[in-house]
C-alpha positions in Angstrom: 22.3 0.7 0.8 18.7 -0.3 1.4 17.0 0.2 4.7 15.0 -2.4 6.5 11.5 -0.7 6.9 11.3 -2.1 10.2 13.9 -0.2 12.1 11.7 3.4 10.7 12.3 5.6 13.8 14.8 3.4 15.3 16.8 6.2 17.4 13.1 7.4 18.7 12.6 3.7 19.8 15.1 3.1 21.5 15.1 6.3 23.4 11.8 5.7 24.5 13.0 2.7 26.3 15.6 4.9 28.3 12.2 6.7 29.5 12.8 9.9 27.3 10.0 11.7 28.0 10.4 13.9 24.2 11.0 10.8 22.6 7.6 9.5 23.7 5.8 12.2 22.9 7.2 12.4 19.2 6.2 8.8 18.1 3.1 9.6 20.3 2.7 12.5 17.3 3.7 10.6 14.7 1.2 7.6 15.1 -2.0 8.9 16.9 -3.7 10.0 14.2 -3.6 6.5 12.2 -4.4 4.6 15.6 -6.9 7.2 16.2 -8.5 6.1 12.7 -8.4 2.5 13.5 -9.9 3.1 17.1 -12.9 4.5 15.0 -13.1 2.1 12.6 -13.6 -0.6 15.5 -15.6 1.2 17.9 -17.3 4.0 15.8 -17.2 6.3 19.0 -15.0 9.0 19.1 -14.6 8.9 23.0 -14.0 5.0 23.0 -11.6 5.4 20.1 -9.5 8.1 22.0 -9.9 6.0 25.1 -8.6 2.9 23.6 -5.7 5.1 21.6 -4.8 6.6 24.8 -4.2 2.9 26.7 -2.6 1.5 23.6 0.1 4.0 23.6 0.3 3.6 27.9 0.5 -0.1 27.0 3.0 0.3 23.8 5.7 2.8 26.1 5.1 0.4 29.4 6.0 -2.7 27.5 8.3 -1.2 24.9 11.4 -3.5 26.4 9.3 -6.1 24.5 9.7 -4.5 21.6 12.3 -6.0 19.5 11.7 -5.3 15.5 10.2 -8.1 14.3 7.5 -5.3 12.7 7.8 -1.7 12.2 7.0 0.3 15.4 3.4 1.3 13.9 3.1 -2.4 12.8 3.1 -3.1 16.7 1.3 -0.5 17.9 -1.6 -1.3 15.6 -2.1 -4.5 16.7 -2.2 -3.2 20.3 -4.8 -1.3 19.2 -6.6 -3.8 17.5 -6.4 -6.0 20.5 -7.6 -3.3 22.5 -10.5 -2.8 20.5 -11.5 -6.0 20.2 -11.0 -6.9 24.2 -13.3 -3.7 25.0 -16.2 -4.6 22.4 -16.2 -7.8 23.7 -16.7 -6.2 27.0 -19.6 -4.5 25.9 -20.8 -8.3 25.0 -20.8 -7.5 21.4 -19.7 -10.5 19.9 -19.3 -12.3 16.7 -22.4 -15.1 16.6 -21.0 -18.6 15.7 -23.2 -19.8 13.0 -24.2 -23.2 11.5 -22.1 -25.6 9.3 -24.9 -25.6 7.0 -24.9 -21.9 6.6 -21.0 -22.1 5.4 -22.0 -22.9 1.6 -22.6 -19.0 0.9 -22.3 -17.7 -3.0 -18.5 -16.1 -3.0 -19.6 -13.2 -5.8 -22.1 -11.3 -5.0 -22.7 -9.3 -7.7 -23.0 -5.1 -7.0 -25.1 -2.9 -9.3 -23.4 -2.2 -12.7 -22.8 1.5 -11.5 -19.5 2.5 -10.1 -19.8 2.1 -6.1 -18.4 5.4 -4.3 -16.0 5.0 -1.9 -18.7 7.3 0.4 -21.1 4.7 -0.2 -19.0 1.8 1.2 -17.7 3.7 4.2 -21.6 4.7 5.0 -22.6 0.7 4.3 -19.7 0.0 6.9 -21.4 2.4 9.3 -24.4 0.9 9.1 -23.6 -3.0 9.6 -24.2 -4.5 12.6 -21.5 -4.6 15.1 -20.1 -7.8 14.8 -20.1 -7.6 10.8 -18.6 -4.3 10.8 -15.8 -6.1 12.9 -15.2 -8.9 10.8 -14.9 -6.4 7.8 -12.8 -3.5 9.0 -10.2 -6.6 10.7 -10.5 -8.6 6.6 -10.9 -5.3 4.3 -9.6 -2.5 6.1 -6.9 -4.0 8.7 -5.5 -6.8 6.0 -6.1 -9.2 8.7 -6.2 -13.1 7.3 -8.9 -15.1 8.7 -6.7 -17.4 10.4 -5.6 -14.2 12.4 -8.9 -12.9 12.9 -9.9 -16.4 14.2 -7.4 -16.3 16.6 -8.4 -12.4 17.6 -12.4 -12.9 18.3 -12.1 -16.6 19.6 -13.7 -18.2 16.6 -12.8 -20.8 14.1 -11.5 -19.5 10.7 -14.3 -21.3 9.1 -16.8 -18.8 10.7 -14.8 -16.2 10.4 -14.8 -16.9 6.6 -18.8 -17.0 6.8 -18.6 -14.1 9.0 -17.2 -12.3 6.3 -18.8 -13.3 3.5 -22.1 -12.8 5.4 -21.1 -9.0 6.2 -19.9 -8.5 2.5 -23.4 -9.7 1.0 -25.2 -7.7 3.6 -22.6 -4.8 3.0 -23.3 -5.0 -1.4 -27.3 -4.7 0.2 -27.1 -1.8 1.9 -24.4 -0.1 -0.9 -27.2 -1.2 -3.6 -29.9 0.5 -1.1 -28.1 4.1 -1.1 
């Protein structure tokens, strides 16, 4: 008998939404760490990231009633964070610039140096893009976000998005190709 992936931790679930206190904490356990990492890779602060972990899981158990398997448990919760992220770097006015319709015709391959590229190089080229790159890149690369979605997300047309991203990536293969 094969098991639809998204009931994972059904009985905990559902528990939760009888207000089991254990219950909460357990698929509190089981998923901070992963929304912990995502917190970072959007906010890059580890006191904002626990922050924003700590409200997305008040949010999650508050609104769990709402919850009704569509995605996996973690599926959900990730996008809370996400959204979470996203609403409070938008807050801090960091925001993803609109740009011109001439400025869409951008080169799709950019071309990195013939050397294999380290993992610890990318993740540092991450770091050091600015905010609203690093954004667009961790929601495409790192999330598995589509544009459409990430349009949706930040307020902006896919079509920027798209640039967005293809802008970050070509800055990104620049500073990679600088370490």
């Amino acid at each position: 008998m094969k098991t639809d992936i998204r009931f994972t931790h059904q009985a905990l679930v559902e528990k939760c939404k009888t207000g089991h206190n254990s219950s909460q904490y357990e698929l509190y356990e089981l998923y901070v760490d992963a929304m912990y990492n995502i917190g970072m890779r959007m906010l890059s602060n580890k006191e904002d990231a626990e922050d924003i972990v700590q409200e997305s899981f008040v949010s999650a158990f508050k609104n769990l009633a709402s919850f009704n398997y569509e995605s996996t448990f973690g599926a959900w919760l990730k996008r809370i964070v996400i959204n979470k992220s996203i609403n409070y770097l938008k807050k801090k006015e960091i925001a993803v610039v609109p740009i011109d319709a001439h400025e869409f015709h951008l080169k799709d391959d950019v071309a990195i140096e013939t050397e294999a590229v380290d993992i610890r190089k990318v993740k540092s080229g991450i770091e050091k893009l600015p905010a609203g790159y690093k954004q667009i890149i961790n929601l495409y690369l790192v999330e598995g976000y589509d544009h459409i979605e990430i349009g949706e997300v930040l307020g902006i047309t896919t079509s920027t998005s798209k640039s967005q991203y293809h802008r970050a990536k070509k800055k990104l293969v620049e500073i990679i190709n600088e370490l």
